[in-house]
C-alpha positions in Angstrom: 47.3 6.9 43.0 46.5 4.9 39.9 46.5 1.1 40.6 44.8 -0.6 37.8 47.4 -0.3 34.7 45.4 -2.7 32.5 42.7 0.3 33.1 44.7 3.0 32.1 46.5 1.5 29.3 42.8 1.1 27.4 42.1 4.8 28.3 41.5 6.3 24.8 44.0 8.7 25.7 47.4 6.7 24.9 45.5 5.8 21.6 45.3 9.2 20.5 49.5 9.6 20.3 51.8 6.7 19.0 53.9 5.5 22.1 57.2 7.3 20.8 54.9 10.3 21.2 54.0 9.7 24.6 57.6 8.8 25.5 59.1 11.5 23.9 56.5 14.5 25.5 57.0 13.0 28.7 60.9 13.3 28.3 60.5 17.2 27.4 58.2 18.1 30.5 61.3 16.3 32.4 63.7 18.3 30.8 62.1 21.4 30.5 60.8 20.6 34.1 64.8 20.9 35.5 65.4 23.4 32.9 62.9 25.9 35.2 64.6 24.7 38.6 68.3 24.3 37.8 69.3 27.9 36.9 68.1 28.7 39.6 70.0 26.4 41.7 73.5 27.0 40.0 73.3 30.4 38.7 74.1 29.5 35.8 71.6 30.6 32.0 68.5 32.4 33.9 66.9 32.5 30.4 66.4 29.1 30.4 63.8 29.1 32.9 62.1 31.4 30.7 62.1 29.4 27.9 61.5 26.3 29.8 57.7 28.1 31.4 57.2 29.0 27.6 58.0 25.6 26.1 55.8 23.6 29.1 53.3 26.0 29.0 52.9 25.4 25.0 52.8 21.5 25.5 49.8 22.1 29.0 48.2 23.9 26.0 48.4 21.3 23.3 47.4 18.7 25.9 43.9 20.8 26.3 43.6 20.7 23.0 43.9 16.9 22.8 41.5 16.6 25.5 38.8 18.7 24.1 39.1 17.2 20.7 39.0 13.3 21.8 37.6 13.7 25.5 35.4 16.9 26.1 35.2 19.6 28.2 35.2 18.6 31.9 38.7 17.3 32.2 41.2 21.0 30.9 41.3 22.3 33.9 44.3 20.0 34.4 46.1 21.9 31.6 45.0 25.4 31.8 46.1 25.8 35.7 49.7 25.1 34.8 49.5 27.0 31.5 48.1 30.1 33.6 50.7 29.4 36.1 53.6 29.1 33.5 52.4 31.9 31.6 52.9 34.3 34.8 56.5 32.4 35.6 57.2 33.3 32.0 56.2 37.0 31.9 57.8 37.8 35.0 61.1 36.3 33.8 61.0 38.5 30.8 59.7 41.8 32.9 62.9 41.1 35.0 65.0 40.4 32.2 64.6 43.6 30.3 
């Protein structure tokens, strides 16, 4: 657990994005995050789980791209995990949907 904010708010991460940026990616993993979990839970639009893996797995994989452009190498297996993992969560959606 992170418990030196004056550290992390210098990291040249959060300078790479204007803050609306930031807030406004964060907002869409929320979203897309209980777009994947709530169809399941009501029954209710069972595409929009697949749409929701696509649409987080698309913003894992801009995330490695920021870190390999301002940060290196050593740090994407943070995104690619979750993209692989999303992209599987995605395919078998669509396999089951057809």
């Amino acid at each position: 657990m992170v418990n030196h904010y004056e550290k992390l708010a210098k990291v040249w991460a959060l300078n790479v994005l204007p803050t609306p940026a930031w807030v406004a990616l964060g907002v869409l993993q929320i979203l897309f995050a209980l777009g994947m979990v709530l169809p399941g839970v009501v029954r209710v639009l069972p595409k929009l789980t697949t749409i929701s893996a696509i649409c987080l797995g698309v913003i894992s994989l801009l995330g490695i791209g920021l870190y390999v452009a301002y940060g290196g190498f050593p740090g994407i297996l943070w995104g690619v995990v979750p993209a692989i993992l999303l992209g599987f969560v995605a395919y078998k959606r669509v396999a089951n949907e057809s």
